[in-house]
Kinemage of the C-alpha trace (Angstrom):
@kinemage 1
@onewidth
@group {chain A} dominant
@subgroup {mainchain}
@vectorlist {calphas} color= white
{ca unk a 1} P 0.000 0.000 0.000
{ca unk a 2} L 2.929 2.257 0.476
{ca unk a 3} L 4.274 1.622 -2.550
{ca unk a 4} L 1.260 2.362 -4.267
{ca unk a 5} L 0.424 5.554 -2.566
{ca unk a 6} L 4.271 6.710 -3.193
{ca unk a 7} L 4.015 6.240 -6.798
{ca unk a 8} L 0.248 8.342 -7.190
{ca unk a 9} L 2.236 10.820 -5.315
{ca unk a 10} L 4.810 11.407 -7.845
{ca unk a 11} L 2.546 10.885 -10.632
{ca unk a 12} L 0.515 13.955 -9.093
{ca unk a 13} L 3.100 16.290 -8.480
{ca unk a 14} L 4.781 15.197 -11.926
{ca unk a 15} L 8.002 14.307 -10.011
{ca unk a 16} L 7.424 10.538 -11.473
{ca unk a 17} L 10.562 9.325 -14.223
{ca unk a 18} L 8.798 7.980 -17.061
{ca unk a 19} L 10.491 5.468 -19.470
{ca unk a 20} L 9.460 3.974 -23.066
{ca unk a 21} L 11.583 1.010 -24.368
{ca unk a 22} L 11.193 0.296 -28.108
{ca unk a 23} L 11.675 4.561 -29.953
{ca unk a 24} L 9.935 3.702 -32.948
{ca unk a 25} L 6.551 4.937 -34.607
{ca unk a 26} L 4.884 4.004 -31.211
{ca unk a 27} L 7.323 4.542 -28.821
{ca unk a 28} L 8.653 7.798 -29.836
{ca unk a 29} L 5.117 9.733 -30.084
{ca unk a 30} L 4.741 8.706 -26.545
{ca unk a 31} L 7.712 9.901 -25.361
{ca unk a 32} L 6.787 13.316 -27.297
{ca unk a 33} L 3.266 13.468 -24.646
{ca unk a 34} L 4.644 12.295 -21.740
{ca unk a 35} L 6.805 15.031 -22.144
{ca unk a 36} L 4.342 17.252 -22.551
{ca unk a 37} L 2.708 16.493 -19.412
{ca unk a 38} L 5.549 17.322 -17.906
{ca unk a 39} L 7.204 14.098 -16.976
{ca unk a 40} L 10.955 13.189 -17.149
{ca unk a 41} L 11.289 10.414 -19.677
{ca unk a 42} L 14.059 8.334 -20.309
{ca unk a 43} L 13.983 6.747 -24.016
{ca unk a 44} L 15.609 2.947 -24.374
{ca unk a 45} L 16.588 1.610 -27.997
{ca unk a 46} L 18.940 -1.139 -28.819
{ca unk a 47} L 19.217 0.534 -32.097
{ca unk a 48} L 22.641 2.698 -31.401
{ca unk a 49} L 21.744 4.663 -34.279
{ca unk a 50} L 18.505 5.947 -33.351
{ca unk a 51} L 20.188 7.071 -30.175
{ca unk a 52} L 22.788 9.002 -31.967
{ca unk a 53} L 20.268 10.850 -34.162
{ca unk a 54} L 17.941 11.842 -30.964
{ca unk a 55} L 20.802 13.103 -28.852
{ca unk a 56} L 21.708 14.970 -31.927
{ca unk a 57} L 18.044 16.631 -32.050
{ca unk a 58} L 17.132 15.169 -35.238
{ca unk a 59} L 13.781 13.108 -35.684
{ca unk a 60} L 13.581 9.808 -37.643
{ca unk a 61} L 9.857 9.758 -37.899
{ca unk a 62} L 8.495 12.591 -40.377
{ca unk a 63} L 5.808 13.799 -38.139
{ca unk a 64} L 7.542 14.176 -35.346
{ca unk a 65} L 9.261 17.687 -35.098
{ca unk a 66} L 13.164 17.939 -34.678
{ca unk a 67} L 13.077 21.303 -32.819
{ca unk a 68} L 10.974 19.310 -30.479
{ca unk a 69} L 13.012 16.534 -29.411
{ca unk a 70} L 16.323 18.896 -29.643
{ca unk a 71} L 14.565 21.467 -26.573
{ca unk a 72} L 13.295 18.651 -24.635
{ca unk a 73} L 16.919 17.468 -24.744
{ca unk a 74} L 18.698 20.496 -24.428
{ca unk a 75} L 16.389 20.984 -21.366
{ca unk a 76} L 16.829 17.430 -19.544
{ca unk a 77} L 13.315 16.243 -20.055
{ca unk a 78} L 14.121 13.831 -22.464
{ca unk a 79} L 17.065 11.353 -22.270
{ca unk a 80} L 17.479 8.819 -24.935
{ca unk a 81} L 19.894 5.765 -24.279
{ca unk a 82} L 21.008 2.683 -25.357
{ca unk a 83} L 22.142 1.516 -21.803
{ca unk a 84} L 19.317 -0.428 -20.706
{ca unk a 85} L 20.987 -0.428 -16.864
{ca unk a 86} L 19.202 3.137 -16.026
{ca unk a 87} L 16.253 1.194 -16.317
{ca unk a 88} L 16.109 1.312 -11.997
{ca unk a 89} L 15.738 5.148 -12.344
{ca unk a 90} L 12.881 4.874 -13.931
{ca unk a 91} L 9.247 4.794 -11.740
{ca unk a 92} L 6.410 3.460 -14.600
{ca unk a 93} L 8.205 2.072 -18.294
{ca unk a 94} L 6.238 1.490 -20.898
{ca unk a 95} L 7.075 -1.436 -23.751
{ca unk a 96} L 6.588 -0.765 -27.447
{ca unk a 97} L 8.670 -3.046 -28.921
{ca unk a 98} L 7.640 -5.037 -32.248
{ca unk a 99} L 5.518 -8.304 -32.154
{ca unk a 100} L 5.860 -9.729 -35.401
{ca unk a 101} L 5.492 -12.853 -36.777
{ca unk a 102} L 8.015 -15.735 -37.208
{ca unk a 103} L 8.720 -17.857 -40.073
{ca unk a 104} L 5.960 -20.385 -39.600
{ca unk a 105} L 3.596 -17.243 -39.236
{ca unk a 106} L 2.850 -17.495 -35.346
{ca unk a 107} L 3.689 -14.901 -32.858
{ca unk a 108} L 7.158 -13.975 -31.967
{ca unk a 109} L 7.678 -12.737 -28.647
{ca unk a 110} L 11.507 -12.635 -29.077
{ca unk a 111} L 11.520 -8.724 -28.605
{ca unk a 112} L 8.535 -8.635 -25.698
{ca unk a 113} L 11.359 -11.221 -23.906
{ca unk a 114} L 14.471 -9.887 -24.334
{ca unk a 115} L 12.559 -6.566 -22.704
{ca unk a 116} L 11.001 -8.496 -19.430
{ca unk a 117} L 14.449 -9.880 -19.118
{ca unk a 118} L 16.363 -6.781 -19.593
{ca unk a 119} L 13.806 -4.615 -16.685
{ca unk a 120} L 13.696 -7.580 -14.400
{ca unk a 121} L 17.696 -7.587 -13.936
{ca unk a 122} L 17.075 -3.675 -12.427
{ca unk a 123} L 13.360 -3.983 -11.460
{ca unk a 124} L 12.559 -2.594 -8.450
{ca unk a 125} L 9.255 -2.414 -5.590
{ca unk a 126} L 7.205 0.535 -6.605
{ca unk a 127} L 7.388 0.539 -10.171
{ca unk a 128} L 4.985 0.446 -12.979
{ca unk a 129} L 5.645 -1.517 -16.216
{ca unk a 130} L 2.890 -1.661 -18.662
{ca unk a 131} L 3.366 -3.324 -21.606
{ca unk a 132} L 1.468 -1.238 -25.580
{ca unk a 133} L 2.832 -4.022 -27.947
{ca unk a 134} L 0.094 -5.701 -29.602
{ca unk a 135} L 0.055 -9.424 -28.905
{ca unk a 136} L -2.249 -12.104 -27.912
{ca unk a 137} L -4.861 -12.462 -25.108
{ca unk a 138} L -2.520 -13.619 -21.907
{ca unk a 139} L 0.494 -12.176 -23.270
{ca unk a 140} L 1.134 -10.160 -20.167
{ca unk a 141} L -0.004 -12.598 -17.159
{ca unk a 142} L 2.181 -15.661 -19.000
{ca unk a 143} L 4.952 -14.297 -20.719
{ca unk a 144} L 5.619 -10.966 -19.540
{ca unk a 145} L 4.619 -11.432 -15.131
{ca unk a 146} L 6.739 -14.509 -14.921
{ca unk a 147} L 10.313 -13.032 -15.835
{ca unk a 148} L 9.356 -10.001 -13.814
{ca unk a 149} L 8.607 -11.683 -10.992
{ca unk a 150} L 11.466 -14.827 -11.175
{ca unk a 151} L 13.615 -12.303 -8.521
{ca unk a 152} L 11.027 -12.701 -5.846
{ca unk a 153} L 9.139 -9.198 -6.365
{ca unk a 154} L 5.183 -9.711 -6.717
{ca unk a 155} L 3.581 -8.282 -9.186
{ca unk a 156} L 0.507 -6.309 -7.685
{ca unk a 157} L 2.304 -6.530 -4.665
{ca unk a 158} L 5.705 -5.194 -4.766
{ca unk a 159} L 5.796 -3.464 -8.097
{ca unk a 160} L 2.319 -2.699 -10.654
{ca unk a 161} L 1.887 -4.598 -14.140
{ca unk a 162} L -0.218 -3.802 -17.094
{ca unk a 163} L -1.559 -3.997 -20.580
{ca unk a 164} L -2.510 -1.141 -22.418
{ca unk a 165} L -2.570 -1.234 -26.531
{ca unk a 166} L -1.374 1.569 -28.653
{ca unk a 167} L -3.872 3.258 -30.342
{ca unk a 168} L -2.209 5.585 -33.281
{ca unk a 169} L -3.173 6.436 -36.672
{ca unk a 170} L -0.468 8.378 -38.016
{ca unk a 171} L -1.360 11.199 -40.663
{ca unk a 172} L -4.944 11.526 -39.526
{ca unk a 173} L -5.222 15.129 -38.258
{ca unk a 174} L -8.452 14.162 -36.521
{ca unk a 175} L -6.790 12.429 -33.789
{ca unk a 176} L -4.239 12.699 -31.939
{ca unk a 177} L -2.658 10.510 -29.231
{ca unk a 178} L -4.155 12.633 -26.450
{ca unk a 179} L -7.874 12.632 -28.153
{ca unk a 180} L -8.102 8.471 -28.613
{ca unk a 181} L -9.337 6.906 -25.223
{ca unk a 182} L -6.774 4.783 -23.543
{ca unk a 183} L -8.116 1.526 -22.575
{ca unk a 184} L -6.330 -0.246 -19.528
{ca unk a 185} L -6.039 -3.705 -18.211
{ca unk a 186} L -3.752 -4.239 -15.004
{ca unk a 187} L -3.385 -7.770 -12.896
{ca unk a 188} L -4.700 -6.208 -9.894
{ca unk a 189} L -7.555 -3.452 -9.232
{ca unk a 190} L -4.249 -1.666 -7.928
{ca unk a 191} L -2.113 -1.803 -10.534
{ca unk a 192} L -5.039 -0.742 -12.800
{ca unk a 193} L -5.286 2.317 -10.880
{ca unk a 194} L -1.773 3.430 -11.167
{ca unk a 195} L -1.646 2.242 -14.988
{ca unk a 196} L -4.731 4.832 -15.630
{ca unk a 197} L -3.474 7.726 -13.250
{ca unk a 198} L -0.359 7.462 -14.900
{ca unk a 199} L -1.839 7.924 -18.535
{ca unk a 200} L -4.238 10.328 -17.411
{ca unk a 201} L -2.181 12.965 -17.852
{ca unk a 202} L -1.490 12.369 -20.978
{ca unk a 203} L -4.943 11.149 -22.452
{ca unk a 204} L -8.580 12.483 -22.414
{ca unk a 205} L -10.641 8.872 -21.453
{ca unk a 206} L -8.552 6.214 -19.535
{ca unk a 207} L -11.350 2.978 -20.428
{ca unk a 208} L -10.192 0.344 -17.506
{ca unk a 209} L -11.159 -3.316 -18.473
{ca unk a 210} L -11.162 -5.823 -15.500
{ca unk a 211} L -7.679 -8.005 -16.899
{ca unk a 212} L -4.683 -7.890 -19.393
{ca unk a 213} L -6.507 -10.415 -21.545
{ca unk a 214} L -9.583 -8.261 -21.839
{ca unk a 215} L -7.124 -5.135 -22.593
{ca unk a 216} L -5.540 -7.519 -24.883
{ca unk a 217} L -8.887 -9.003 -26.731
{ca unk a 218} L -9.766 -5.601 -27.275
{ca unk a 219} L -6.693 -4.370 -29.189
{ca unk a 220} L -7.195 -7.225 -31.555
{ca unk a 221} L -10.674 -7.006 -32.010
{ca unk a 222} L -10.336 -3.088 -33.352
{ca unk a 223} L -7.491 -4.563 -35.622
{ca unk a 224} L -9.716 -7.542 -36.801
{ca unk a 225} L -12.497 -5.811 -37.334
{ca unk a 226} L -10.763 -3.681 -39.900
{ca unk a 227} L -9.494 -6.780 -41.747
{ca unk a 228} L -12.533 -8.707 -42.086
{ca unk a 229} L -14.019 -5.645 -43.323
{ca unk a 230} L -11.880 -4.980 -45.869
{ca unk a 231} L -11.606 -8.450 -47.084
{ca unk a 232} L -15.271 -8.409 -47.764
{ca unk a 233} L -15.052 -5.277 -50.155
{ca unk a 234} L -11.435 -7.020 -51.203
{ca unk a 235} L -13.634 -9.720 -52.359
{ca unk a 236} L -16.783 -7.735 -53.753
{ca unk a 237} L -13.702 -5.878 -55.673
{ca unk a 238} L -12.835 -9.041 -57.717
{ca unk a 239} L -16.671 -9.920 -58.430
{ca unk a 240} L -17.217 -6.239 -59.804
{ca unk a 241} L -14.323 -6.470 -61.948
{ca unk a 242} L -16.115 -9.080 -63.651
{ca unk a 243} L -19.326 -7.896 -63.700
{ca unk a 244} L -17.848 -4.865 -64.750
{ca unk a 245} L -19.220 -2.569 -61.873
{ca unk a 246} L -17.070 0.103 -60.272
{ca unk a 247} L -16.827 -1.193 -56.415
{ca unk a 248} L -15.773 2.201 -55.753
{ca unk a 249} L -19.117 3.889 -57.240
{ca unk a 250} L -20.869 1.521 -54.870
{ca unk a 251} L -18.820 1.979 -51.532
{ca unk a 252} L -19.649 5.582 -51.884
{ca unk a 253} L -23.368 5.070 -53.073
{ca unk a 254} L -24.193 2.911 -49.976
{ca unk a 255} L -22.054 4.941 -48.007
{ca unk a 256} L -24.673 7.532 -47.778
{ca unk a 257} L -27.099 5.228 -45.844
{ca unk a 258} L -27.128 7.253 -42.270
{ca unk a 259} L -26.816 3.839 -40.442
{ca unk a 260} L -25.775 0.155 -40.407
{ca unk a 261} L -23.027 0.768 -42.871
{ca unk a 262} L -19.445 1.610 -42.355
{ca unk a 263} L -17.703 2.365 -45.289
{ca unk a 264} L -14.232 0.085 -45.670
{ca unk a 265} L -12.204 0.681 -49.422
{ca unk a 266} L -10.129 -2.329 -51.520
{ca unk a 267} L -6.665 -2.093 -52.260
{ca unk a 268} L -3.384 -3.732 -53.111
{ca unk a 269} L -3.392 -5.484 -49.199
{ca unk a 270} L -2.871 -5.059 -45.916
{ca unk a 271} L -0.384 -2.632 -44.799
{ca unk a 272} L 1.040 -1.353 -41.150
{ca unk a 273} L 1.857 -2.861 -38.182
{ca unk a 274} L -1.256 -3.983 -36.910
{ca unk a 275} L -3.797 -5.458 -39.257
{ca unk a 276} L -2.006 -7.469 -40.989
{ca unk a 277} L -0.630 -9.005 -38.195
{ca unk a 278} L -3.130 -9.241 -35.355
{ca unk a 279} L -5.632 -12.185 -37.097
{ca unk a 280} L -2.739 -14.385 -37.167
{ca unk a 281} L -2.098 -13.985 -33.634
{ca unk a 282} L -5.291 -14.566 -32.195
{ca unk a 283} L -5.498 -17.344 -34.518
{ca unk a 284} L -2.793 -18.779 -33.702
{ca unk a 285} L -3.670 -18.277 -29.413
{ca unk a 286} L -7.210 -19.600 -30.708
{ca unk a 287} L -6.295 -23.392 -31.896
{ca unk a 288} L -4.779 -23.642 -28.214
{ca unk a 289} L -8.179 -23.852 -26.732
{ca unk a 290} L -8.780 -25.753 -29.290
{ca unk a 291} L -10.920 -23.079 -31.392
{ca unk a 292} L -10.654 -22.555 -35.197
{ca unk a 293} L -10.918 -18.823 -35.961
{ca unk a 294} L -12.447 -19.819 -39.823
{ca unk a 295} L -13.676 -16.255 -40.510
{ca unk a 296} L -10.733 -14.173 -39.547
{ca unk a 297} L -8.416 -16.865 -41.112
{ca unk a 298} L -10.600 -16.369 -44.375
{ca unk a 299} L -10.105 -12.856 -44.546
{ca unk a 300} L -6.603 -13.293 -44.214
{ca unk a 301} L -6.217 -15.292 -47.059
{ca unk a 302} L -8.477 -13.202 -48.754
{ca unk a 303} L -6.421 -9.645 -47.887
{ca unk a 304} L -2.790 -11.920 -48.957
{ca unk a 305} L -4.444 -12.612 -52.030
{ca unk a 306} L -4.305 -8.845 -53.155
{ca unk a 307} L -0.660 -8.446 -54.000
{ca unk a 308} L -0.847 -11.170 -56.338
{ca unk a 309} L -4.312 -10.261 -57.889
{ca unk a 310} L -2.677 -6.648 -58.888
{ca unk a 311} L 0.868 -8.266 -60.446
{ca unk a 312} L -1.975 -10.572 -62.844
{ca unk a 313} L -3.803 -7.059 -63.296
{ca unk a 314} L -0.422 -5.141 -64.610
{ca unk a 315} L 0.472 -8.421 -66.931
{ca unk a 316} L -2.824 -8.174 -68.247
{ca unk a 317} L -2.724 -4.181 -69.047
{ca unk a 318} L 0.970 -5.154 -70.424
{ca unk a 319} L -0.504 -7.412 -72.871
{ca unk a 320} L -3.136 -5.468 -74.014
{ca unk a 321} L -0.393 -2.886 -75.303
{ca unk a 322} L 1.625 -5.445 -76.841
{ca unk a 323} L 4.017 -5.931 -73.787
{ca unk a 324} L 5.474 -8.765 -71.685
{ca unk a 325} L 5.511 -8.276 -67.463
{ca unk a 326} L 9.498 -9.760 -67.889
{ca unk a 327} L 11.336 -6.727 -68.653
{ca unk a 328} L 9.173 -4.340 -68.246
{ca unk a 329} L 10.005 -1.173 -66.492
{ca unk a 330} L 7.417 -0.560 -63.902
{ca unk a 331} L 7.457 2.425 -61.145
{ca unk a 332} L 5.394 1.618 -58.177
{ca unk a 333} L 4.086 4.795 -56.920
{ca unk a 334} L 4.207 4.852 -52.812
{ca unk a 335} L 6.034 2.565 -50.730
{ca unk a 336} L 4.132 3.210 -47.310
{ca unk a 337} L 1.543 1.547 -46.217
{ca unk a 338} L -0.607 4.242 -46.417
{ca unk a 339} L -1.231 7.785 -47.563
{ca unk a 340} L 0.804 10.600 -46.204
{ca unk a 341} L 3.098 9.034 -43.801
{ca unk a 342} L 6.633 7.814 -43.633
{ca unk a 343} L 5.439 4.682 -42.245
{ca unk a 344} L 6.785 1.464 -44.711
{ca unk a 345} L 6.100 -1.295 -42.024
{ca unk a 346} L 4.506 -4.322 -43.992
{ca unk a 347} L 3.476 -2.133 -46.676
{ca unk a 348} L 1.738 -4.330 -49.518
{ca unk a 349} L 4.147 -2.194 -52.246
{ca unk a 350} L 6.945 -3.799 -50.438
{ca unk a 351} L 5.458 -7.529 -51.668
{ca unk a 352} L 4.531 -5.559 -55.393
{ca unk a 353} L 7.781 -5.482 -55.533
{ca unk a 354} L 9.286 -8.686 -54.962
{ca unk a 355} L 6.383 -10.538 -57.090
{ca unk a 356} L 7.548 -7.744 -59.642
{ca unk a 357} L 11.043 -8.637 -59.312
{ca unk a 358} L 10.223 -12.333 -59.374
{ca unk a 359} L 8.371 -11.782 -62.664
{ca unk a 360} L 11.133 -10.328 -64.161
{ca unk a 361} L 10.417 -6.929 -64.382
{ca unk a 362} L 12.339 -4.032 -63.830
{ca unk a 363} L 11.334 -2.658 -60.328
{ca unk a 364} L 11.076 1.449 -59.375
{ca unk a 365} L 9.466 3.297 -56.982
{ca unk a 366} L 8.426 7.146 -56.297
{ca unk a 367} L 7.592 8.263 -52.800
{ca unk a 368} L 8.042 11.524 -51.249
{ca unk a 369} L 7.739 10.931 -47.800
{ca unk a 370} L 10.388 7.961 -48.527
{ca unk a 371} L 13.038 8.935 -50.035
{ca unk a 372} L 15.267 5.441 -49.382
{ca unk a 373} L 14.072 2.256 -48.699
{ca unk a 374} L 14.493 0.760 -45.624
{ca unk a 375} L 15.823 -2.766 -44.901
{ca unk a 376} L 13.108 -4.950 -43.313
{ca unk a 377} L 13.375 -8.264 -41.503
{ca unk a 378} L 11.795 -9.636 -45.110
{ca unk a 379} L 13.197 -7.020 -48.040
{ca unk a 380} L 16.168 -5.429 -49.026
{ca unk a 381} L 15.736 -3.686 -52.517
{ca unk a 382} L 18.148 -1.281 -52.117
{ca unk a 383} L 16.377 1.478 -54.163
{ca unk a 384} L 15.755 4.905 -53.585
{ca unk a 385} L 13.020 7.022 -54.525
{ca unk a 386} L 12.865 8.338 -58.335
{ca unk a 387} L 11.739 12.101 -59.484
{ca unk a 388} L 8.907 11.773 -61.765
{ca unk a 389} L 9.578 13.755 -64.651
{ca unk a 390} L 7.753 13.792 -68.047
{ca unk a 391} L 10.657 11.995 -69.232
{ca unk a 392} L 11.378 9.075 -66.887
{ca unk a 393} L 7.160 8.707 -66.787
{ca unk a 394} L 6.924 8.481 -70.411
{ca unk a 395} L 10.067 6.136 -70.731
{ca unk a 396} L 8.565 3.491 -68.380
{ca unk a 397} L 5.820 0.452 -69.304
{ca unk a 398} L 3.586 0.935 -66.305
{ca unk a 399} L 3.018 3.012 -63.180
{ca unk a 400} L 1.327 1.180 -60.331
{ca unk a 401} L -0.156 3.429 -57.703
{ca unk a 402} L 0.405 1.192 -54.806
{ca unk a 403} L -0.128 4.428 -51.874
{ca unk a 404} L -2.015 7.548 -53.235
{ca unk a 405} L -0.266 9.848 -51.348
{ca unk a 406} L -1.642 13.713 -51.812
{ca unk a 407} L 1.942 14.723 -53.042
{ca unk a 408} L 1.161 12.927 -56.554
{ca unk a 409} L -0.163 14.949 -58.932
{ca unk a 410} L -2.204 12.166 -60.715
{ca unk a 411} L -2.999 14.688 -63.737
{ca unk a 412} L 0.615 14.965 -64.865
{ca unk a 413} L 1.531 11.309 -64.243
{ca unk a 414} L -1.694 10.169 -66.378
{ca unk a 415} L -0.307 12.890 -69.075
{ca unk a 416} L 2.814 11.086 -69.385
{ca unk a 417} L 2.532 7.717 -68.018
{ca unk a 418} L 1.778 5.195 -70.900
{ca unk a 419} L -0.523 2.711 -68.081
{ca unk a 420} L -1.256 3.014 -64.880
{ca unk a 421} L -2.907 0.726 -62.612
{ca unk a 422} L -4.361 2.018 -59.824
{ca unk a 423} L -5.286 -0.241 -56.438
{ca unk a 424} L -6.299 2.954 -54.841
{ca unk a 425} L -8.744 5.148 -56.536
{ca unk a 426} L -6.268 7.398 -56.754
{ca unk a 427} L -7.647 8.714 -60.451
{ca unk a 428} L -11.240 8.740 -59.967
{ca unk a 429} L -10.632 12.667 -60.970
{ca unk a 430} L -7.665 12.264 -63.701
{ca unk a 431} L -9.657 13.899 -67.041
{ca unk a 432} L -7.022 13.302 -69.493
{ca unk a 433} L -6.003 9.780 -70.990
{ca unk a 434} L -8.648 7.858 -69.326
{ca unk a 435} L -7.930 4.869 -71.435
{ca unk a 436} L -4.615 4.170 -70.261
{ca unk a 437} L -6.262 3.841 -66.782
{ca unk a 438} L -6.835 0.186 -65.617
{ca unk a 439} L -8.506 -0.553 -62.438
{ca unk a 440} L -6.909 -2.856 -59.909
């Protein structure tokens, strides 16, 4: 109880140390509002050179301001480090480290671990950890409680333990981290308490849920919700093409019903951390009870489909002026995984480009917000982004609009472009050259 009431004292004078492990595109906007609620906040990456760049002042992440992160610096309210040690100084640490999936396509925990492992060597009674990485329902109380507590401190008893998902959509300037309710699961009434007065500061609605699992569930359910959604309009995409109906005319036709419909849009596939990740691991957490998860597994194949569907699509335009896929030279427009953000984390133009490459063709992208292509645990193209000029558009096969970013100007690229397919919509408006247009 002491404990406890120590730690709601510091979070209520703002004398609490915050700490975020894992300084990428969930981590790093954290640390940005925890700062501005006035916290201390140290910032742990085993990534040396994202630690270099931040004590340098310079932001990695395009929407995240440089100026920023150099005052809060300069000014000792931020502290990035790689030395994982000064984890003791901190009072609550949050984890965002990646969840993806292994080889075999279940969970992999590897990162969650090697975090529980490296807090538990300086954890301390009277701290908070509270895990945001997405994962699957019981993550926390089996995985993450049991390395914490292997040095004889309790959990609920001697320090506080939690689950609370990460809720971001980057380049939506409706919301912002502050404005999206925080929901919170902790192992004990008590260490829910803390968990929400902690984040309280820094969001609008703290939504407690009664466990980690529930907090858990929920994340996934938002997440699979999305991708059964749009592997039903996926699907109704590939009927329309045949029936020659523009899916997109009727989206936005029964889009105007005032109720039981939710609009959801096709596209090349699933892109971002989250969706196309979080099916599989409930899916995979499912067939231990014994439970077959048949719809959401459907959609997934249905959404992995896509990639494939649109290579077929830009053969088929190919051949119908004359030209073969092998050889080709075909500039994917936008490598994120979606429009307006920096963000290349599963992106579906990532696998466009391998099955491109794999076909033979001669593989280019153009991306503004991207302007070299990161290495991934799965791709390393090694290609940078290309100016689109009349010239290089006209001297190419095939544009593919995998991202329709707003910094395209789809009128000048249909001007000069001799096909583009387009998985996005992206040239609903385009008025010249119409026939060069092909659907995908």
């Amino acid at each position: 109880m002491a404990a406890k009431q120590e730690l709601l004292k510091k979070i209520e004078d703002r004398t609490v140390v915050g700490a975020v492990i894992g300084l990428g595109y969930v981590g790093l906007p954290l640390v940005q509002h925890l700062c501005l609620a006035g916290y201390k906040v140290l910032g742990f990456d085993v990534d040396a050179t994202k630690i270099e760049q931040l004590l340098a002042g310079e932001s990695y992440i395009e929407h995240l301001d440089s100026e920023t992160i150099s005052k809060e610096i300069a000014d000792g309210q931020f502290d990035p480090t790689d030395d994982f040690s000064r984890l003791a100084e901190a009072d609550c640490i949050s984890i965002c480290v990646p969840t993806p999936l292994d080889t075999g396509g279940g969970p992999d925990l590897s990162y969650v671990e090697q975090t529980a492992e490296a807090i538990a060597k300086t954890l301390r009674a009277g701290q908070l950890i509270i895990l945001e990485s997405t994962t699957y329902p019981g993550t926390t109380d089996e995985v993450l409680r049991p390395v914490l507590e292997a040095g004889g401190l309790k959990a609920g008893v001697d320090f506080f333990l939690a689950y609370s998902p990460e809720r971001e959509d980057p380049g939506n300037p409706k919301y912002s981290i502050s404005t999206i309710p925080k929901v919170t699961g902790g192992i004990t009434p008590d260490c829910n308490e803390i968990a929400g007065a902690y984040y309280s500061r820094i969001f609008e609605s703290i939504i407690s849920v009664s466990t980690p699992a529930a907090a858990e569930m929920t994340k996934l359910l938002e997440n699979i919700f999305r991708s059964v959604n749009i592997a039903l309009v996926n699907e109704l995409k590939l009927l329309c093409e045949r029936m020659d109906i523009d899916v997109w005319e009727v989206i936005d036709a029964a889009g105007t019903k005032p109720f039981g419909f939710m609009p959801f849009y096709p596209g090349p596939g699933l892109g971002g951390h989250c969706i196309p990740i979080d099916p599989f691991y409930l899916s995979w957490r499912a067939r231990q009870f014994d439970f077959h998860t048949r719809f959401i597994e459907l959609a997934g194949e249905v959404n992995t489909s896509m990639p494939s569907h649109v290579i077929r699509r830009v053969a088929q335009a190919l051949n119908h002026a004359g030209k073969a896929l092998k050889n080709a030279d075909v500039i994917v427009l936008g490598v994120a995984y979606k429009k307006n953000v920096d963000d290349t984390r599963e992106s579906p133009a990532l696998k466009l480009i391998e099955l491109l490459l794999l076909e033979g063709a001669k593989a280019a992208y153009s991306d503004p917000h991207v302007p070299n292509l990161p290495k991934s645990r799965r791709y390393d193209f090694g290609l940078s982004s290309e100016e689109l000029t009349a010239e290089r558009l006209g001297a190419c096969d095939c544009v593919l609009v995998a991202t329709d970013h707003d910094g395209f100007d789809f009128d000048f690229i249909a001007a000069h472009a001799p096909i583009i397919v387009d998985t996005r919509n992206a040239t609903r408006n385009v008025t010249v050259n119409r026939d060069r247009i092909v659907r995908a």
